[in-house]
C-alpha positions in Angstrom: -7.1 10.4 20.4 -8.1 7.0 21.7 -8.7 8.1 25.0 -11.1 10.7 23.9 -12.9 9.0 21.4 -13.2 6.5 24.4 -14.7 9.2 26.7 -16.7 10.4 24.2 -18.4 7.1 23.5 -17.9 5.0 26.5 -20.8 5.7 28.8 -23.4 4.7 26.0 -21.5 2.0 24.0 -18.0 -0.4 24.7 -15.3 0.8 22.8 -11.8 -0.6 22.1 -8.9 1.3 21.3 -6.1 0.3 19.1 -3.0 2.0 19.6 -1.7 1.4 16.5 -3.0 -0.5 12.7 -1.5 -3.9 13.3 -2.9 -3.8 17.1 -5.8 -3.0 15.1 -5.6 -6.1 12.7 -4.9 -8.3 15.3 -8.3 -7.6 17.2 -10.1 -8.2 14.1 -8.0 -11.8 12.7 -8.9 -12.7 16.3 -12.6 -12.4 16.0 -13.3 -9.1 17.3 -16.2 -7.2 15.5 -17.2 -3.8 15.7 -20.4 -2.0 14.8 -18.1 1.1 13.7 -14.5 1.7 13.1 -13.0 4.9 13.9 -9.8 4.9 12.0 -6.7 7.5 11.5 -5.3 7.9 7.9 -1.8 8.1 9.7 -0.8 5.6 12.1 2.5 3.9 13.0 3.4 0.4 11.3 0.5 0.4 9.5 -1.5 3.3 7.7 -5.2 3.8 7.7 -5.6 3.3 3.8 -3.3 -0.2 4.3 -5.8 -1.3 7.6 -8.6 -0.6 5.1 -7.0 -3.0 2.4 -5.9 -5.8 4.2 -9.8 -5.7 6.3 -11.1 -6.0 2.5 -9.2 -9.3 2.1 -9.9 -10.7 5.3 -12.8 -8.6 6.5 -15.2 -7.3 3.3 -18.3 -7.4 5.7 -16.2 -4.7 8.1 -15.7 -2.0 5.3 -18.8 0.1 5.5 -18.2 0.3 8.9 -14.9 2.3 9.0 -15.3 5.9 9.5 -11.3 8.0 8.7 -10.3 10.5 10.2 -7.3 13.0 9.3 -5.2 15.8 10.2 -5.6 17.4 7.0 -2.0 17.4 5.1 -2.5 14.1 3.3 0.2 12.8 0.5 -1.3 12.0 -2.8 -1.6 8.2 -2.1 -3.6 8.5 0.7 -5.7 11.7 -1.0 -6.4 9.2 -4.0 -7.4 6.5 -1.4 -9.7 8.5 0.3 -11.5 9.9 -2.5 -12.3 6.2 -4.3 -13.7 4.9 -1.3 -17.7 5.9 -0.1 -16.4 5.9 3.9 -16.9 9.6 5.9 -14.3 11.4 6.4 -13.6 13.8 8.9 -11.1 16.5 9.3 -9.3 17.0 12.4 -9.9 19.2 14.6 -13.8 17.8 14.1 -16.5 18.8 16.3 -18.6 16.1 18.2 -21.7 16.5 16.8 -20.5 15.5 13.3 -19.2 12.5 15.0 -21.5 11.2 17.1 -24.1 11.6 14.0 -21.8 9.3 11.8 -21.1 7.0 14.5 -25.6 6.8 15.1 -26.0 6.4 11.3 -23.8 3.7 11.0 -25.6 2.2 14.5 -29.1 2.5 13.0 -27.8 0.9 9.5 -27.7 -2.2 11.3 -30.6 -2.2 13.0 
């Protein structure tokens, strides 16, 4: 998924991929900040929904920048976690235009 997202986006904007959530939380306790987040509910070592809650700890002003995205078969936990938070979600398989229109909106927030 990392290497398309980064073909996707990479002509127009630089884009980092994590292959997993503590690679993830590494980049960011190092200093690395991202205009948008692109994050998988299911990950190895460290889930979407935990990446999410240790970035509010050590991250708040990163949180409205995460956008999840899913296969679809969630288990409650993570269903109950995205449901209480006001992030997008999108389902895979997603089309690009729903994408690319999140990832603007959250672009022109900040501008």
């Amino acid at each position: 998924m990392g290497s398309v997202l980064r073909r996707i986006f990479g002509a127009a904007h630089d884009v980092t991929v994590a292959e997993h959530g503590k690679m993830a939380l590494a980049l960011l306790d190092g200093g690395a900040d991202f205009d948008v987040v692109l994050c998988d509910v299911v990950m190895p070592d460290l889930s979407g929904p935990q990446l999410y809650e240790t970035v509010r700890q050590r991250h708040p002003r990163l949180l409205d920048r995460f956008i999840f995205i899913t296969g679809g078969a969630l288990h409650e936990k993570s269903s109950l976690f995205l449901a209480s938070i006001a992030n997008p979600v999108l389902q895979k398989p997603f089309e690009l235009g729903p994408l690319r229109e999140l990832v603007r909106r959250l672009l022109n927030r900040g501008s």
